[in-house]
N, C-alpha and C positions, 0 to 999 in steps of 0.2 A: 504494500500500500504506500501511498506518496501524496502526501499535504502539498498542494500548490496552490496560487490565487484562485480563484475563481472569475474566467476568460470573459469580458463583456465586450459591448460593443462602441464602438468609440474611446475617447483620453479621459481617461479617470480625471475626475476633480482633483481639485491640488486639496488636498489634506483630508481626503476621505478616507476613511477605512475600507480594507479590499476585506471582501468578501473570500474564505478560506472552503476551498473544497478538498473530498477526498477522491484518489480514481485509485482504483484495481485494478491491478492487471495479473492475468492467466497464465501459467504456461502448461502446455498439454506435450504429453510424451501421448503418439498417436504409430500403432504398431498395426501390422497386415495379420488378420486371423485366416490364415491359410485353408483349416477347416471350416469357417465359418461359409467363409467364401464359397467352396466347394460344396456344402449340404445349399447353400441359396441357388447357385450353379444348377446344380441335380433338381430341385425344388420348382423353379421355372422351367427346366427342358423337359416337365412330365406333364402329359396331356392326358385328359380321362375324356373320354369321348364315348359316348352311348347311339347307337346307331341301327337304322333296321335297313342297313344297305346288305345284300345276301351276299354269300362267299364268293359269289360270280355276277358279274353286272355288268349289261353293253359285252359280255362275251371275255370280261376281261379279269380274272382273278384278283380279289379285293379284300388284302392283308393289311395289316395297321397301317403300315406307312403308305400304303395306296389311300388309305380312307382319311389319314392327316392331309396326306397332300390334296386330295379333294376339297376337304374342310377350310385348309387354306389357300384356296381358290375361290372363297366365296368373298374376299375382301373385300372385291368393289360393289357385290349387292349389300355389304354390310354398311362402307362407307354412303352410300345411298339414301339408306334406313336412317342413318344417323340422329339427320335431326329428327327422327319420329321418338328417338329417346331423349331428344331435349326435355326438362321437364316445363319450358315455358309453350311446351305442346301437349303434353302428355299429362302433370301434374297432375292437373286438378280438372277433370274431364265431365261435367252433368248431365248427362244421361241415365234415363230410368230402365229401357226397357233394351234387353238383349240384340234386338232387330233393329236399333236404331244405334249400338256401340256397331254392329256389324256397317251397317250403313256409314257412318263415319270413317271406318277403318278404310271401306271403298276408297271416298271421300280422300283421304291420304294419299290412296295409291293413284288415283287421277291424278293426285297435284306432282306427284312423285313422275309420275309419265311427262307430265307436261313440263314438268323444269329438266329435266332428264333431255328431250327434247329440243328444246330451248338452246341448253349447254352444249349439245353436239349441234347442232347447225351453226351457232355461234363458232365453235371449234373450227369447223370447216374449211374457214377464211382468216383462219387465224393462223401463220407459219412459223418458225423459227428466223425466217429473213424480215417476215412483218408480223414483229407482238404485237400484243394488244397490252396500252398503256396503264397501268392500273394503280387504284388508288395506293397513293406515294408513289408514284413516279417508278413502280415497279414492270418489270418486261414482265408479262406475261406468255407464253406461246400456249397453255394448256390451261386455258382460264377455266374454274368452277361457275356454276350460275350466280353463286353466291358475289363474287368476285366481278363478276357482268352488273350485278343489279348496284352492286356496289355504286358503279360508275352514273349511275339515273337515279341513285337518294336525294341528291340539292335538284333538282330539275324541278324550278319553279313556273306552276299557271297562274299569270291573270288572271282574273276575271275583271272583267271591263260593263256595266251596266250602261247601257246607252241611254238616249233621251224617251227612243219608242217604248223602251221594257224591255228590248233584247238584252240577251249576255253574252257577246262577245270574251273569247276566251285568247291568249296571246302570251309568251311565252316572255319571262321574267327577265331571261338574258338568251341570249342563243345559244345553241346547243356546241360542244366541244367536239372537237374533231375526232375524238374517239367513239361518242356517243353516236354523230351522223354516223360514221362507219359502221358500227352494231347494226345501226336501223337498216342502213343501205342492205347491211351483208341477208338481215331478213326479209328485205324485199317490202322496206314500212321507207316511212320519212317523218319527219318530225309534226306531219298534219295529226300523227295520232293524238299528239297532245291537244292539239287547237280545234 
């Protein structure tokens, strides 16, 4: 332990008393638990996996490490799903009746087609010689939807009330040259908004 002033900000007054603190300090002797390491090692590379895929499937003999490697093949319908385990989707869900959690769940897998979708035709037009520019000024060449939508959150509409009672609708600032490109690449223009 070590008594020293107490650090403020700016020139102390002339004849003040300083302010007296105490700091600690640590030292760690910090060693490799070689066994420790090894049972966590063993501990993650073991997989329980319960499954009704038969000894033979598609003609092809289906031993543990054939039905892991299947298992992990399922990545990118898992990364998919993702957000259907967000819980600011899933949390707190009010439905009463069995028929209408089913209906909902539909409900999901529509939206899940439709961003799905979305994401690969956007892809399409999108190369490693021409990213797609993405919020912070990052290259993208394999943009997520998420990452798309990104780029259309500030995309502000007017509304303009006229003298007849129409509402003319018009767009807050023009759209950025990454945005046109999206729309173009979907075959829209920026009339969607107006």
């Amino acid at each position: 332990a070590m008594v020293r002033p107490k650090k403020r900000r700016g020139r102390p007054k002339k004849g003040a008393e300083l302010d007296m603190e105490t700091v600690y300090a640590l030292r760690l002797n910090v060693e490799f638990d070689q066994a420790a390491w090894e049972q966590a090692r063993r501990k993650a590379s073991r997989f329980v996996l319960v499954t009704t895929v038969p000894k033979e499937w598609k003609g092809q003999p289906m031993d543990a490490k054939e039905i892991l490697k299947l298992y992990k093949g399922q990545i990118s319908v898992e990364m998919n799903f993702s957000f259907l385990k967000d819980p600011f989707f899933t949390d707190e869900i009010y439905v009463k009746k069995p028929k209408r959690v089913a209906v909902l769940g539909y409900l999901f897998l529509l939206a899940l087609a439709i961003y799905r979708v979305f994401q690969r035709r956007v892809r399409q037009f999108i190369t490693p010689e021409r990213p797609l520019k993405g919020a912070g000024g990052r290259k993208l060449t394999r943009p997520t939807g998420q990452a798309i939508f990104q780029l259309f959150w500030y995309v502000r509409v007017v509304l303009l009330e006229l003298p007849d009672g129409r509402i003319q609708r018009a767009l807050g600032q023009p759209l950025t040259y990454e945005q046109r490109r999206i729309l173009q690449g979907l075959g829209m223009d920026e009339s969607i908004y107006v």
